[in-house]
C-alpha positions as CSV (number, residue, x, y, z in Angstrom):
1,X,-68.4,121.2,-58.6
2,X,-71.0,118.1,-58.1
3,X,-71.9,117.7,-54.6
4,X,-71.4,113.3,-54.2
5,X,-73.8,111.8,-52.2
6,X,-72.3,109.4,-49.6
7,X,-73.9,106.0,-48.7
8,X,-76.2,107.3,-45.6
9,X,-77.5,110.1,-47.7
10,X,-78.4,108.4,-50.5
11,X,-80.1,105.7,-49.0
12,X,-82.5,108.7,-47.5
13,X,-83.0,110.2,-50.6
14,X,-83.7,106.9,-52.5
15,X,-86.4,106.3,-49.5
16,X,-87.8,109.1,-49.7
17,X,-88.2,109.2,-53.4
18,X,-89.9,105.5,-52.9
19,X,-92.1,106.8,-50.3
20,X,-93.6,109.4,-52.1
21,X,-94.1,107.3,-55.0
22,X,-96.7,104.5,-52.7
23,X,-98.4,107.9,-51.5
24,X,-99.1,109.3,-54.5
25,X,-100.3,105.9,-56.3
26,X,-102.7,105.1,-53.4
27,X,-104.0,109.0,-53.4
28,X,-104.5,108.8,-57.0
29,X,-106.5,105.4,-56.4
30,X,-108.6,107.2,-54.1
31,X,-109.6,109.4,-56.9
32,X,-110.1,106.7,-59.0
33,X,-112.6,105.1,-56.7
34,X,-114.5,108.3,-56.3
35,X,-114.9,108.5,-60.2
36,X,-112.0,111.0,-60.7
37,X,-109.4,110.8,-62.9
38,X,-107.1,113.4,-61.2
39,X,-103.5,112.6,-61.0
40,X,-100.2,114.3,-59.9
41,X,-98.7,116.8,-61.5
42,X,-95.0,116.9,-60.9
43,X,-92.8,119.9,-61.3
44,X,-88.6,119.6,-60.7
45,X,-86.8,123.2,-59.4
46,X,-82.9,123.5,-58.7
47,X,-81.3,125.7,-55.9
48,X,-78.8,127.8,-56.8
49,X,-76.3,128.3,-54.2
50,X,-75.3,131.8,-53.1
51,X,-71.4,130.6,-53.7
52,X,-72.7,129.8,-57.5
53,X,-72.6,126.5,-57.2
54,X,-75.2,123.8,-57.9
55,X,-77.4,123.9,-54.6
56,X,-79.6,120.8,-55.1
57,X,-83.3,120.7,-56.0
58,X,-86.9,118.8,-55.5
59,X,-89.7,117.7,-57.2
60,X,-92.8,118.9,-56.6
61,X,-96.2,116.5,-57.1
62,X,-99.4,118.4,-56.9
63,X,-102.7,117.1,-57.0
64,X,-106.6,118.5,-57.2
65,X,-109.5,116.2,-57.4
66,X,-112.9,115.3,-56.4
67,X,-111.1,113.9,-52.9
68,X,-108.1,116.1,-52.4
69,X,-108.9,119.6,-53.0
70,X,-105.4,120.5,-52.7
71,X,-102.9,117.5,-51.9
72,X,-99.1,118.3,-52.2
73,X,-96.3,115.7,-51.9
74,X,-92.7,117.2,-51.7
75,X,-89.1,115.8,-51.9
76,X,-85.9,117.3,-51.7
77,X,-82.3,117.1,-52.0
78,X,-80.4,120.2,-51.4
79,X,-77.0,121.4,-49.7
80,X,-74.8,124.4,-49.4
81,X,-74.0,126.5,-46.6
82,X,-76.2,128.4,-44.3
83,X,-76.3,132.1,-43.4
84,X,-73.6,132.9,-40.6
85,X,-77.0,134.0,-38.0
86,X,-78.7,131.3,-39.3
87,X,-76.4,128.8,-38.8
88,X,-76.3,129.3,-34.9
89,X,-79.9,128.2,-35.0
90,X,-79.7,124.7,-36.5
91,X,-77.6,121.6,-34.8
92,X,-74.3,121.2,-35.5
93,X,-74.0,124.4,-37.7
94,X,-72.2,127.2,-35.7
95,X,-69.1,125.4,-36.0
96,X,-69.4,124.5,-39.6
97,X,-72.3,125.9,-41.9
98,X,-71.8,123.9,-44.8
99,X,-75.1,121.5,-44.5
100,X,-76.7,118.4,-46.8
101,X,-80.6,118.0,-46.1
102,X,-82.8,115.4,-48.0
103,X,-86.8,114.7,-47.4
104,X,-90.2,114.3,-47.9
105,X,-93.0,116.9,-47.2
106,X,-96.8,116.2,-47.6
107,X,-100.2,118.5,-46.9
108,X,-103.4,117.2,-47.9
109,X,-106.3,119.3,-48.0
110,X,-109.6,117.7,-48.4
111,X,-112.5,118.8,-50.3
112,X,-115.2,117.0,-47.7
113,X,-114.9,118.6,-44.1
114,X,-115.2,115.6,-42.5
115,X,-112.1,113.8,-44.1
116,X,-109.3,115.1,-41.7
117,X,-106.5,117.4,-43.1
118,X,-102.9,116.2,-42.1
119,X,-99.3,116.7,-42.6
120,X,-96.4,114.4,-42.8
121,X,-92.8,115.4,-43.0
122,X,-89.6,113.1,-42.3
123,X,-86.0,114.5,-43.5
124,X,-82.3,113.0,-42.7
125,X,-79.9,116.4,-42.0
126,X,-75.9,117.0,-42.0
127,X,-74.1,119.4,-40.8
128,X,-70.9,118.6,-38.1
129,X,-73.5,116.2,-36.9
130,X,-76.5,113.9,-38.7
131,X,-80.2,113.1,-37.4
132,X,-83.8,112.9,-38.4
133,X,-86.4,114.1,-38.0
134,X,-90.3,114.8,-38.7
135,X,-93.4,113.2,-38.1
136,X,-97.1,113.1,-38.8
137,X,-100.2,115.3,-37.3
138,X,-104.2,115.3,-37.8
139,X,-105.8,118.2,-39.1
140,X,-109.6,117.6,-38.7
141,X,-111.6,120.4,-39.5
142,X,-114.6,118.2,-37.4
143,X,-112.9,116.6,-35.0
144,X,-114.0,112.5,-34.8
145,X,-112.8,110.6,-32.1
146,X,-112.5,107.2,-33.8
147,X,-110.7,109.3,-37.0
148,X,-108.4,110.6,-33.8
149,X,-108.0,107.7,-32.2
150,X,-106.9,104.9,-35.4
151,X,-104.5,107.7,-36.3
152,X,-102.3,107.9,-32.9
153,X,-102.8,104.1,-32.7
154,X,-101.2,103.2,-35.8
155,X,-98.4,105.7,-35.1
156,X,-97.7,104.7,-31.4
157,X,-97.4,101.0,-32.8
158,X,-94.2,102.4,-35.3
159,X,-92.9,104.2,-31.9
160,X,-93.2,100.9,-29.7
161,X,-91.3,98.8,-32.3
162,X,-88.1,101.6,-32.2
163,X,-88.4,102.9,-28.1
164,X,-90.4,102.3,-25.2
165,X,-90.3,106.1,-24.4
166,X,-91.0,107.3,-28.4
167,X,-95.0,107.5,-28.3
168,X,-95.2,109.4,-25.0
169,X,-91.9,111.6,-26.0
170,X,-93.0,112.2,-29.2
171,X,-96.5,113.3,-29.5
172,X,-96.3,115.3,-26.4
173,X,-93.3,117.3,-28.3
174,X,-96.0,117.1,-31.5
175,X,-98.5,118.9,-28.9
176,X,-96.1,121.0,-27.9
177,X,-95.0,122.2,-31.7
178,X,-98.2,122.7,-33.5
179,X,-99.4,124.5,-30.6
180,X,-100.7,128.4,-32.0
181,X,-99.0,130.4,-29.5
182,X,-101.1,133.7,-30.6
183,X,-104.4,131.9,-30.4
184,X,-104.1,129.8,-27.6
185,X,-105.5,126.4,-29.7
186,X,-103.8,123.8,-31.3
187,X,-103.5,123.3,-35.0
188,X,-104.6,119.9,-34.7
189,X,-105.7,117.0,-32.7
190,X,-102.3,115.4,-32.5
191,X,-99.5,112.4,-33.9
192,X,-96.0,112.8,-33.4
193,X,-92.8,115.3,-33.5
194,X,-89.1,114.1,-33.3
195,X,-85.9,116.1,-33.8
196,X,-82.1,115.9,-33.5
197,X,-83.0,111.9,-33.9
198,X,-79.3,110.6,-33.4
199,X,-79.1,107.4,-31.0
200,X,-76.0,106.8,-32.0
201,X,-77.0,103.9,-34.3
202,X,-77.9,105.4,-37.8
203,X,-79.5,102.5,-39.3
204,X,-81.7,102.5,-36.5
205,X,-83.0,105.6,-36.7
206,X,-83.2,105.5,-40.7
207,X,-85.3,102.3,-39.6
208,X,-88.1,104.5,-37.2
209,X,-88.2,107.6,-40.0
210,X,-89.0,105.0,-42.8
211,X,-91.3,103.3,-40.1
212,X,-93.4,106.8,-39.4
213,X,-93.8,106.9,-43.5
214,X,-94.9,103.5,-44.1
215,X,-97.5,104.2,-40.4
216,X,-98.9,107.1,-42.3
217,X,-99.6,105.5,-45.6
218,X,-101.0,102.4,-44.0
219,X,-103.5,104.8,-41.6
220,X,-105.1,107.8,-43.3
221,X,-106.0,106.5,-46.4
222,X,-108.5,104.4,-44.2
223,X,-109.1,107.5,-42.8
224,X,-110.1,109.5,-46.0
225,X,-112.1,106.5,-47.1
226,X,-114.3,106.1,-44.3
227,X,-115.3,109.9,-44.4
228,X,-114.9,110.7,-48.1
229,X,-118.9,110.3,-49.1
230,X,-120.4,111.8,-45.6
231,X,-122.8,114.4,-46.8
232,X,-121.8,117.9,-45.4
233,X,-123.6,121.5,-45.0
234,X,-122.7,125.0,-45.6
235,X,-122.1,125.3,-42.1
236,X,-119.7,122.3,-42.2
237,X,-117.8,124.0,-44.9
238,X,-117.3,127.5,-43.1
239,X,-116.3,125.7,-40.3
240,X,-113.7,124.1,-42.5
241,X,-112.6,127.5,-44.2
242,X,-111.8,128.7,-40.6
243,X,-110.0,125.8,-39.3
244,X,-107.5,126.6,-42.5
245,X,-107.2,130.3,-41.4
246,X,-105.6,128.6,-38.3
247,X,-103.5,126.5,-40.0
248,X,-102.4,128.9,-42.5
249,X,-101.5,131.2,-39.0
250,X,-99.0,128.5,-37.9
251,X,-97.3,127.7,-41.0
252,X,-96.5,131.4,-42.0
253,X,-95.7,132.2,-38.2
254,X,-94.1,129.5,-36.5
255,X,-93.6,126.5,-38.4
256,X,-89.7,125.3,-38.7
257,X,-90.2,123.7,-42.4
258,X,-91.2,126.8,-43.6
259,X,-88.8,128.7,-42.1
260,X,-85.9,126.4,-42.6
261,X,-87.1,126.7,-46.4
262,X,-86.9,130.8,-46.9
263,X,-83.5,130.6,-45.1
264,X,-81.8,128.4,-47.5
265,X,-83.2,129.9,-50.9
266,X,-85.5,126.5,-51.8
267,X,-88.5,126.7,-54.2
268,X,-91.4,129.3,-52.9
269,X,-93.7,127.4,-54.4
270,X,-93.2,124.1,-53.2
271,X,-92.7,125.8,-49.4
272,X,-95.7,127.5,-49.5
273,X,-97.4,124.4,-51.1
274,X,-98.9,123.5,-47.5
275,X,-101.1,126.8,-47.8
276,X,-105.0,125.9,-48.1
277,X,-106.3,126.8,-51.7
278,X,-109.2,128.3,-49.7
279,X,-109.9,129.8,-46.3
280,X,-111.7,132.1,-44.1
281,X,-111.4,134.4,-41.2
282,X,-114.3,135.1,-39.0
């Protein structure tokens, strides 16, 4: 049986679809600029449901270049029902585990230490209830204030526009998140983190989520092209190649995307996508 898409979920799809297209054109005329003709590679994959029935898919869009070592940009579209256990975990689900979930998932890894490695995520879910959720977080192997700084900035403006209590709410709850538990360090230097986003007004909150996308792609490819041709050591690099030992930790431990994705049968490979092509242990 096809699964129909109502209005509200197929203007999130469509959006997200659009905002993964701007990203990857700008990315792609990063490379460009740095004398590289690397380009995305795009891959579809289809969930089977464990009822049989069509379970929706993605597309993944995969990238290495002079710039991005490893950059991945991933959207979905899938539905079904979740595991009984499972289902007591996620909003709305214990009384109903039939669920719709549509989004856009991006981890760029950079081949110069000094460009900062982030993650951006935003997703519209439906179960007995429907919110958003997601966000955007810095990854710099070598911290740079100013990098830190333009990067929050931009991001609190998209929270001001939506809620006078968004930027403090949600990049202490990013803090909070992406904080190693076993380590005692933080993944990163920081953005934001939302959840259960329902107000009560969907248009409004479909209005912040595409808000934090177009923040993102306005920010950190100033970002990557201010620090893409800084020279770097040896040193520079190792220190890089540990930072993505951490953040390899978080994402196989305690990351909800990741989790969310083994529990509901998606792609391995596009899950795992946010893994580091290298990284090191000391």
């Amino acid at each position: 049986m096809t699964y129909v898409l109502d209005d509200q979920q197929t203007a999130a799809q469509t959006w997200f679809r659009t905002l993964r297209d701007s990203i990857c054109a700008e990315f792609e005329a990063i490379e460009r600029e740095a004398g590289s003709d690397a380009s995305f590679v795009r891959k579809a994959w289809d969930r089977p449901d464990p009822s049989g029935e069509p379970g929706g898919g993605g597309v993944m869009s995969q990238m290495t270049g002079k710039v991005f070592e490893k950059v991945g940009v991933n959207i979905s579209t899938v539905h079904g029902t979740f595991e009984p256990e499972f289902a007591k975990s996620i909003n709305g689900a214990a009384e109903d585990p039939r669920f719709f979930a549509t989004g856009i998932s991006l981890v760029a890894h950079m081949a110069n230490p000094h460009v900062p490695a982030v993650h951006m995520n935003t997703r519209f879910l439906v179960t007995t209830k429907r919110w958003f959720g997601g966000g955007a977080d810095l990854n710099p192997p070598l911290p740079r204030a100013e990098d830190t700084a333009d990067f929050k900035a931009r991001l609190k403006q998209a929270c001001d526009a939506h809620g006078a209590d968004y930027w403090d709410r949600y990049s202490a709850w990013c803090d909070e998140y992406f904080w190693i538990k076993h380590r005692g360090v933080s993944r990163g230097v920081g953005g934001i983190f939302y959840d259960h986003l329902d107000s009560g007004d969907w248009a409004k909150d479909f209005t912040f989520t595409q808000d934090v996308g177009r923040a993102f792609l306005d920010v950190y490819p100033k970002l990557v092209r201010r620090r893409m041709n800084e020279a770097w050591t040896e040193e520079d690099r190792m220190a890089q190649l540990r930072y993505r030992g951490l953040y390899a930790e978080f994402n196989l431990v305690w990351d909800r995307g990741t989790i969310f994705g083994l529990k509901t049968g998606g792609n391995i490979e596009a899950i795992l996508m946010s893994l580091p092509p290298l990284a090191a242990w000391a």
